[in-house]
N, C-alpha and C positions, 0 to 999 in steps of 0.2 A: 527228589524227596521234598515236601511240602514239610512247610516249615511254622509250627503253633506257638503261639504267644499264651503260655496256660498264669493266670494270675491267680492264686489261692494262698489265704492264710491259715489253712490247715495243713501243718506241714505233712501231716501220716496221708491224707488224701491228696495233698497235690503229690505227693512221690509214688503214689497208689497211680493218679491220672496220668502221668509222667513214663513211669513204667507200661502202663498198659498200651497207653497212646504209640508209644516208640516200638513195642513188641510186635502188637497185632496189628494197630495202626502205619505201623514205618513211615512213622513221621517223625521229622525232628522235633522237640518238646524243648522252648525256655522256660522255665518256671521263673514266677516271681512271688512274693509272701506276700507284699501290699503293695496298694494302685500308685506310688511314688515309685515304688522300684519297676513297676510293672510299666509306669511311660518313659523311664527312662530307659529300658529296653526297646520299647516300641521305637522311640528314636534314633536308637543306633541301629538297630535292624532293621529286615524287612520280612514282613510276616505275611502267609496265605490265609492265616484266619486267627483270630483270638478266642479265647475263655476268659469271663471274667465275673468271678467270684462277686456279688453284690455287697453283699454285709464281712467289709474288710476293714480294718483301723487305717489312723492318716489320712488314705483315700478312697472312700467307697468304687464300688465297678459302677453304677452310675457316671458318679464325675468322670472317673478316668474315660467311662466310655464317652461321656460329652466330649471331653476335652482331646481321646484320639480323633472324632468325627471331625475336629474344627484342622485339623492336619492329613487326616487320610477320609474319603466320604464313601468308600469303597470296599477297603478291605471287610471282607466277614466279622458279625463279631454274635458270637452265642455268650447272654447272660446267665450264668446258674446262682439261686440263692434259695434259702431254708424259707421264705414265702411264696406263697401261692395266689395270694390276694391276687383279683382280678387289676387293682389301681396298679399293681407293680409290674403287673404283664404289660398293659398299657404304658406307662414309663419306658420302658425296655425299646417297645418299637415306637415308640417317640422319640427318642434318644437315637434311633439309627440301627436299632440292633437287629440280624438279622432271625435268630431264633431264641427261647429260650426255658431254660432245662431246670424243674425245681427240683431241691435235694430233700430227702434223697432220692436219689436215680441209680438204674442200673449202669455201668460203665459200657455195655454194648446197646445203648441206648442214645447214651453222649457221642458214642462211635458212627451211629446208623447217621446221626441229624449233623456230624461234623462232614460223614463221604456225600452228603445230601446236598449239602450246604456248598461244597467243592464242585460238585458235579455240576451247581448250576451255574455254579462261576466259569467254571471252565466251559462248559454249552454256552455261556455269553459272550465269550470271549471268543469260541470259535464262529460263531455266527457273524463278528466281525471279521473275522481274517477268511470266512468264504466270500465278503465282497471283494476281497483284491485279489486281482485278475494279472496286474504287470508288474514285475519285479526289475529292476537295476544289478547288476549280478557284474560288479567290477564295469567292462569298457562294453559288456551285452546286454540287450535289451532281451527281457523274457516276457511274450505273450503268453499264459497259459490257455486265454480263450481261442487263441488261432494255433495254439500248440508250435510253436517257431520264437527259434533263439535266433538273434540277428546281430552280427557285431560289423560296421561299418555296411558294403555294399553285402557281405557272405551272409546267408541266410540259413537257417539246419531246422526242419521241420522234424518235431518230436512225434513215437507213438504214444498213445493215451499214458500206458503205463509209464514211460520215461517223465512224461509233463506232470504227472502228479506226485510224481518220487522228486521231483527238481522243484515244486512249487511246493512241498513239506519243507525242504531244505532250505527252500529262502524263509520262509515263514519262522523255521530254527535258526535263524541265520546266525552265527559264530555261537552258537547251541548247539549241544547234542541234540541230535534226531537219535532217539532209542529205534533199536532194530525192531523190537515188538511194536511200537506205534508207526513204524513208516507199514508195517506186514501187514498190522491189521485192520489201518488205514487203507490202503490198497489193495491188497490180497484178499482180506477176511481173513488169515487162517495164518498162524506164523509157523507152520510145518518146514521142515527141514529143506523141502522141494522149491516150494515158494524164495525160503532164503535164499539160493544156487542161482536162482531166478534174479532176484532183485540184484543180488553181485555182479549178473552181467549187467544189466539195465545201467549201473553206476559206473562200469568201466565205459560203456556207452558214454554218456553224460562225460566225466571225467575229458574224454577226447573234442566232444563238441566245445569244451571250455578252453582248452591247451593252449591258445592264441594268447593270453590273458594272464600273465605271470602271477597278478595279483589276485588270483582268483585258484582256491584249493579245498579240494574234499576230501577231507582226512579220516582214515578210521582213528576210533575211539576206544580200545584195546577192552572186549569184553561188555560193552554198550552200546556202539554204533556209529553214528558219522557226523563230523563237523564240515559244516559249507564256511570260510574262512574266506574273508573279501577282506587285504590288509589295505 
């Protein structure tokens, strides 16, 4: 579950945005009323994306936004405020910010540019972890490009399917790997057949690994599977 930083000093709307976000969104939502209380959240937590209210007492969403950028240069942040001027759009993305939403707006509006805004995080993010190729897996060496686990002189030549269900796993590594993203990662399709499938594939795996005490694939009771290197 992705996790939102919503900073708003309208209490009826931020529990409006809060609500919605958590319902339709299934995201987790911390609300904060002003930009002092909304970086000291930011500090103790860890966020996949912020909202931040412009026109707030104490601490405008400007500053706070300045002043997250000088701490995090990355995380998303969509500004909403009751102006439209073009200078404050400008501000916004000068400031770092990645989108932003004038009020009023519709709430499936703030939804569309919040899954947008994720989406491209998450495509960045993957387009880094498709250049690695070799993974450390306890006392084994994992080549996915030559598809072969090798621990000391023993070598285990993986099929397609096996090297890309075992290269999700390290990429999750002591992560749930959801059932539905290793399916539809691999598969396309997470139908009932497919699962039955991927269960052997994992008992598979499972046995190539057994040499290696410190090395375990656990299911995740109703979610899916942890790769566990202690």
């Amino acid at each position: 579950m992705k996790k939102i930083l919503l900073v708003e000093d309208d209490p009826n709307l931020g529990l409006l945005l809060q609500d919605y976000l958590q319902l339709k969104g299934k995201f987790e939502v911390v609300l904060c009323k002003d930009g002092d209380e909304g970086l000291r959240a930011f500090t103790k937590n860890s966020f996949d994306l912020l909202i931040l209210d412009v026109m707030m007492p104490k601490k405008d969403g400007f500053t706070l936004g300045k002043e997250i950028r000088r701490i995090n240069e990355k995380v998303p942040i969509i500004f909403a405020t009751a102006k439209g001027m073009i200078e404050d759009k400008t501000q916004a993305f000068n400031l770092g910010g990645d989108d932003y939403i004038t009020k009023p707006f519709r709430i499936e509006e703030l939804l569309l540019r919040i899954n947008a805004l994720l989406k491209r995080v998450n495509n960045s993010e993957k387009s880094e972890e498709e250049k690695q190729t070799h993974f450390k897996i306890g006392h084994y060496d994992f080549d996915y490009t030559t598809q072969m686990i090798s621990i000391g002189e023993t070598q285990q030549k993986l099929s397609t399917k096996e090297a890309e269900l075992l290269r999700l796993l390290c990429l999750r590594k002591n992560e749930v790997l959801t059932r539905e993203e290793a399916l539809l990662n691999i598969w396309h399709d997470d139908n009932y057949f497919n699962g039955r499938s991927m269960d052997v594939f994992l008992s598979k795996i499972r046995k190539y690994l057994k040499d290696d005490s410190s090395v375990e694939i656990i299911n995740v009771h109703g979610r899916g599977y942890k790769l566990l290197i202690n």
